[in-house]
Residue, then its C-alpha position, 0 to 999 in steps of 0.5 A: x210669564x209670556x203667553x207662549x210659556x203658557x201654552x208651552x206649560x199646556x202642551x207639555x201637560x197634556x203629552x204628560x196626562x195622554x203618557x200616562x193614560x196609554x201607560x195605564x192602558x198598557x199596564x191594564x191589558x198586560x195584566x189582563x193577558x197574565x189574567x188570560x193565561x192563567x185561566x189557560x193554566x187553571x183548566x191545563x192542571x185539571x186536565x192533568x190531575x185527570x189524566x192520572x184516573x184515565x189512564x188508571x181505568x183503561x189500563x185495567x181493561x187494556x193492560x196490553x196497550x203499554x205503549x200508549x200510557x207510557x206516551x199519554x203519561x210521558x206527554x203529560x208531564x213535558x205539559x206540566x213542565x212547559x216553561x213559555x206559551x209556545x213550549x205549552x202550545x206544543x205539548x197540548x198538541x202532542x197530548x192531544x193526539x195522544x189522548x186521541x190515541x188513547x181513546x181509540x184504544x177504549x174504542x176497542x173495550x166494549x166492557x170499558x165504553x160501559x164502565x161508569x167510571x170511564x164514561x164518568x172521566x170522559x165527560x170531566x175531559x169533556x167539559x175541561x176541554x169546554x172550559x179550556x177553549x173558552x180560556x184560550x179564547x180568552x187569552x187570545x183576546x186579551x193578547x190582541x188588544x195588548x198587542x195593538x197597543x204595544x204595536x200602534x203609534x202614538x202609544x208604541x213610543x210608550x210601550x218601547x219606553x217602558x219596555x212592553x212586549x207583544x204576547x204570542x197567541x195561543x194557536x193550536x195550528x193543525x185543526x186535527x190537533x185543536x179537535x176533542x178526542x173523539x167519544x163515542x159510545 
């Protein structure tokens, strides 16, 4: 074989091996952004499993504020049911004004504010909250390193051909919507 058969052999071996590497890379930083939504999805479901206890302990002091479980409960359950990322970010809004809401009720209970149950509920909120910021920063991150790849060259050839898609980033928009429900006692 002549010299430049050789090094035609090289050339192509070495596109080959850095295919593979950015292939490799894409498939890591894909799984990692399932990885980071999952860990959305983990904190979303316990926020959901508390709602039902929140919502039951308010009721037993504001049993007249019908208007404001039926919308929490409502909310509650298109969250449980989001089907895509943009479906969720839109309904954690939703629920979140309306647990907002919710609170602003309890605001009026003074016997409720003192009730260790609630007080108990508000801290679980709380701390979920906590753990959900840090699992959508997460995400967020893991979606942008994937989406970097997915979107610079060389590696955008590979992505394309293997069909790798840009994820969305998980915004709240509104910065109202993004606070925790305020408690105060």
């Amino acid at each position: 074989m002549s010299i430049s058969a050789w090094i035609a052999i090289a050339v192509v071996a070495v596109v080959l091996v850095y295919a593979i590497k950015i292939y490799n890379q894409l498939v890591r930083n894909r799984n990692m952004t399932k990885e980071g939504w999952s860990g959305i999805d983990v904190q979303l479901r316990r926020r959901y499993d508390l709602i039902p206890n929140l919502l039951e302990t308010v009721k037993g002091y504001a049993s007249h504020e019908k208007g404001v479980f039926e919308e929490v409960t409502k909310l509650r359950a298109a969250g449980m049911n989001a089907g895509s990322i943009t479906d969720q970010v839109q309904a954690e809004k939703a629920l979140t004004g309306a647990l907002g809401r919710l609170f602003a009720v309890a605001e009026a209970y003074p016997d409720l504010k003192a009730d260790a149950n609630f007080r108990s509920l508000q801290e679980e909120l709380s701390e979920i909250e906590d753990h959900l910021q840090m699992a959508r920063r997460y995400y967020n991150g893991t979606a942008r390193e994937l989406n970097i790849l997915v979107e610079s060259f060389p590696s955008v050839l590979v992505a394309k051909s293997f069909g790798f898609k840009t994820e969305p980033y998980y915004e709240i928009g509104d910065p109202a919507a993004a606070a925790v429900p305020k408690v105060a006692f």
